[in-house]
C-alpha positions as CSV (number, residue, x, y, z in Angstrom):
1,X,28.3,48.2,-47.0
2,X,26.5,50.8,-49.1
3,X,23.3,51.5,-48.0
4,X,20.7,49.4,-50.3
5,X,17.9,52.3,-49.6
6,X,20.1,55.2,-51.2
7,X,18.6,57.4,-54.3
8,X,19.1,56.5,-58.0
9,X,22.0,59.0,-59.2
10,X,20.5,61.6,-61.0
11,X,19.4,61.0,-64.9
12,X,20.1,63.3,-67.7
13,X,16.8,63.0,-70.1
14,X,18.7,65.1,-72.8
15,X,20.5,63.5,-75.3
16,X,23.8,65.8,-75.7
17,X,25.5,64.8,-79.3
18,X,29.3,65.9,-79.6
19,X,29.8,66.2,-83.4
20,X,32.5,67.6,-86.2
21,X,31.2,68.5,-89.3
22,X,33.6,69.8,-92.2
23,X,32.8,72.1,-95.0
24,X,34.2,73.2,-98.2
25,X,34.3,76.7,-99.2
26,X,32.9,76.9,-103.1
27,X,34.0,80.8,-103.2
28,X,36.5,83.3,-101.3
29,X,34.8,84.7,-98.1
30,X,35.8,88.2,-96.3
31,X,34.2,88.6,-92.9
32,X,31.6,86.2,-93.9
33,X,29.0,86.3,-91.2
34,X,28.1,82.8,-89.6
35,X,25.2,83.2,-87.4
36,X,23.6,80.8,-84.5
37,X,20.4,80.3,-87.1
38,X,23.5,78.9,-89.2
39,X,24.6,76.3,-86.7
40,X,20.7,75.7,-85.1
41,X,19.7,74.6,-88.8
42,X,23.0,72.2,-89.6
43,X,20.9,69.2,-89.0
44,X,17.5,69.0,-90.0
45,X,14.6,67.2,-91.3
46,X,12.4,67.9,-94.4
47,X,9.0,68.0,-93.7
48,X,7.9,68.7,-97.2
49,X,9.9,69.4,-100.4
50,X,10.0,73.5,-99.5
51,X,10.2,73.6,-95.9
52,X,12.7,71.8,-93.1
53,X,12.7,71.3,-89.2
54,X,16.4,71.2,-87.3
55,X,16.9,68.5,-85.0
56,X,18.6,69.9,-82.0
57,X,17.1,72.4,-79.7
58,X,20.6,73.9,-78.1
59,X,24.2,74.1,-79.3
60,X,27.8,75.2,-77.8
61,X,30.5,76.1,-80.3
62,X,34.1,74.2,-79.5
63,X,36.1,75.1,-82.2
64,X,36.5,76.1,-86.0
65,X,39.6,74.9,-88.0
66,X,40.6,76.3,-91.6
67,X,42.8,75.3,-93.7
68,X,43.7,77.6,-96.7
69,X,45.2,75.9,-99.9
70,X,48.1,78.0,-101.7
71,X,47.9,79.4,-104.7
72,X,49.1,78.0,-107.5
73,X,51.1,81.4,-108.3
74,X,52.7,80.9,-104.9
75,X,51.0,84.1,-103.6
76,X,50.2,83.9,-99.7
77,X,46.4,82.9,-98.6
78,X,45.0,84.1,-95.3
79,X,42.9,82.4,-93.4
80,X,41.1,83.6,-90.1
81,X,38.2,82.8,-87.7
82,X,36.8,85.8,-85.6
83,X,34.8,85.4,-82.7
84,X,32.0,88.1,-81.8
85,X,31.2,89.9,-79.2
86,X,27.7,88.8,-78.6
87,X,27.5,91.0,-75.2
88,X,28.9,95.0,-74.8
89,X,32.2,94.8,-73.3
90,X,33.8,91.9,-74.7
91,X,36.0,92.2,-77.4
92,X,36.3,90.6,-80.7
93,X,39.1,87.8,-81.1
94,X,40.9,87.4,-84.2
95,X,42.5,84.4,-85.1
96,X,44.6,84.4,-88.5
97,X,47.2,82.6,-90.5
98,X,48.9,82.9,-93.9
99,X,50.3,80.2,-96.1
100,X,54.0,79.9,-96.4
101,X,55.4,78.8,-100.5
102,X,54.5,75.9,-102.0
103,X,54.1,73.7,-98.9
104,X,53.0,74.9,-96.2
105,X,49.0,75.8,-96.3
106,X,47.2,78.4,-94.2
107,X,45.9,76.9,-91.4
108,X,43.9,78.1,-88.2
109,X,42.3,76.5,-85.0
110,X,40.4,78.6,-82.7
111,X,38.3,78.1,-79.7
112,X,36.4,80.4,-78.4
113,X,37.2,82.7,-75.7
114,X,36.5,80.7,-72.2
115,X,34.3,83.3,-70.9
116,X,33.0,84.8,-74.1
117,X,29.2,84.6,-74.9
118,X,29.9,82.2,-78.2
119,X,30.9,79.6,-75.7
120,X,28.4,79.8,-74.0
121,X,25.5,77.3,-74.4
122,X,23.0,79.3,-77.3
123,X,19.7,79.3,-78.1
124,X,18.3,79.9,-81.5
125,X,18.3,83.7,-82.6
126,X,19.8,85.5,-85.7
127,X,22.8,86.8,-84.1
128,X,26.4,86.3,-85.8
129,X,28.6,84.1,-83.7
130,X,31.8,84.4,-85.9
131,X,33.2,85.8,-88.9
132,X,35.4,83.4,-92.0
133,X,37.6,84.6,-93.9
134,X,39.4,82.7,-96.4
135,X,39.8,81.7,-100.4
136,X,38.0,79.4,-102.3
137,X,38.2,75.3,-101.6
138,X,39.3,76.1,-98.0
139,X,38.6,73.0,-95.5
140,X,36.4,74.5,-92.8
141,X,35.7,72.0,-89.6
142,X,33.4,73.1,-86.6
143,X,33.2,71.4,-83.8
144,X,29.6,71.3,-81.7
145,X,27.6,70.1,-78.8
146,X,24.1,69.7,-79.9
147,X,21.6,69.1,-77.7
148,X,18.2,67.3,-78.7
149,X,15.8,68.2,-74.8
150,X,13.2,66.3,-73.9
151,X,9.5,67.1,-74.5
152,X,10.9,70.3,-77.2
153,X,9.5,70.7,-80.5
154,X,11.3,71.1,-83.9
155,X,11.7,74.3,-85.0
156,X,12.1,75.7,-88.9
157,X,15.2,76.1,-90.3
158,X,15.8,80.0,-91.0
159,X,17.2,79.7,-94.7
160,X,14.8,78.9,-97.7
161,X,14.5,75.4,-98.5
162,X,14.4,73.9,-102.1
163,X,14.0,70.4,-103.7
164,X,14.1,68.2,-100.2
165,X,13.1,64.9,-100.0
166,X,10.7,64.3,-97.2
167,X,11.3,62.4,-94.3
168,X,15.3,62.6,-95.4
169,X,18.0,64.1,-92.8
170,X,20.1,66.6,-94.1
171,X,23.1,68.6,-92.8
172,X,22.9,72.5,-94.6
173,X,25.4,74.6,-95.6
174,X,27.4,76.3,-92.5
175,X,26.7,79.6,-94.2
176,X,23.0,79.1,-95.4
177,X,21.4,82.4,-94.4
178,X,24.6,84.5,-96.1
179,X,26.2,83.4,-98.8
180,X,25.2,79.3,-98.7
181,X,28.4,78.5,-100.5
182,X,30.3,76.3,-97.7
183,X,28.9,73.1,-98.3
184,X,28.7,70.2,-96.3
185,X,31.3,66.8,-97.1
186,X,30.0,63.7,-96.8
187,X,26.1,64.4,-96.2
188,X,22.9,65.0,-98.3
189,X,22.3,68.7,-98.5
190,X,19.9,71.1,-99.2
């Protein structure tokens, strides 16, 4: 018989979100720079019609997936996700893949490295986390864990904000600080 005067377990007061959100790419990117300001300010709130709060105080990158149409002249696409050394030391990973004909697209999954810094649990800053490269309408999915802790504040998104409705949530483009051309599917953006 379990003993009835035993401690509660312990309680998490953070709400932890596990999330995909997929993109489309409305020009060709090379080396394109995605930052953690990029990923903080996904989800956010407008607070007036020039300024926006993001919603989640800590995120963890799982994964980025690409996939790379084909040309219509038949010409190989390349797509690739490059993770960043956030730390001295560590290298770079490169993770690539070119289309094959007509039926085969380019397409890439990557994780990143286990013990790498972009795995790692972040905290807003400025810092690119990975690189995109790939041509125009290119599918881009990232995979997070947000995490909304209790008692923070909401912070301002990083990237200038224009024609919000207040009050409304919106998910921002994945590349809003440089370049703002992969745009959210399926969500209200700003």
């Amino acid at each position: 018989m379990k003993n009835s005067s035993s401690h509660p377990p312990p309680f998490q007061p953070n709400l932890i979100v596990q999330r995909k959100f997929r993109f489309e790419s409305s020009a060709a990117l090379t080396s394109s720079p995605v930052t953690i300001n990029d990923l903080f300010d996904l989800v956010c709130m407008a607070a007036t019609t020039t300024s926006a709060y993001g919603v989640y105080n800590s995120v963890r990158l799982r994964s980025v997936e690409i996939w790379g149409p084909m040309a219509s002249d038949l010409k190989p696409v390349t797509v690739s996700v490059e993770f960043l050394s956030l730390n001295l030391g560590t290298p770079r990973t490169l993770f690539s893949d070119t289309s094959m004909g007509s039926s085969i697209c380019a397409h890439v999954r990557a994780k990143p490295p286990v013990k790498g810094a972009s795995a790692m649990w972040l905290l807003k800053g400025g810092t690119s986390i990975f690189n995109l490269t790939l041509p125009a309408n290119s599918i881009v999915e990232v995979a997070l864990d947000l995490v909304l802790q209790d008692g923070s504040g909401a912070q301002a998104v990083s990237a200038a904000v224009a024609g919000a409705t207040v009050g409304v949530l919106y998910v921002r483009s994945l590349n809003a600080i440089n370049g703002n051309n992969l745009v959210p599917l399926s969500f209200p953006t700003i």
